[in-house]
N, C-alpha and C positions, 0 to 999 in steps of 0.2 A: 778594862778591869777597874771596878771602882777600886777607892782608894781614901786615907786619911791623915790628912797634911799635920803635921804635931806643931804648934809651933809656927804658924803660919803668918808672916806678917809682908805689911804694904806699906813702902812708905813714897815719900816725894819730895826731891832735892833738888833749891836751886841752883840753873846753873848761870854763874856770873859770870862778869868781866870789870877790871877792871878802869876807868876813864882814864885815859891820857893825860887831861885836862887837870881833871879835878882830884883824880886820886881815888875817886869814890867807887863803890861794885855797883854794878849796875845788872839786873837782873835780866836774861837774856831770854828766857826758858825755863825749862824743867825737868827732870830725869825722874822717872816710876822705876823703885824696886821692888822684887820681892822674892821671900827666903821660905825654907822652914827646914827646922831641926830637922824632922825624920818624915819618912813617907811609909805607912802601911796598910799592907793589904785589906779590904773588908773583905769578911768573910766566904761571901757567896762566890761560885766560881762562874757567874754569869748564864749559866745554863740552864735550861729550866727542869724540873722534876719529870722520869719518863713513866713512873709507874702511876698506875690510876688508884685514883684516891676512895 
């Protein structure tokens, strides 16, 4: 069923650590989010028209 994300967003965060050594973060990676407020229906119910036009 389609569909329409309100609010849809993408992000990307690093992930660190930090050095033993030095004390510093040290970048490892990265982690992909993603959200969105509300999800609604569109309209059509996927099926097609049966009578002839």
């Amino acid at each position: 069923m389609p569909c329409e994300l309100v609010g849809f967003e993408v992000g990307v965060m690093d992930k660190t650590i930090k050095d033993k050594n030095t004390g510093e973060d040290k970048v490892v990676g990265a982690q992909v989010y993603y959200r969105a407020d509300a999800i609604r229906p569109i309209g059509g119910s996927g099926r097609k028209n049966e009578q002839a036009a």
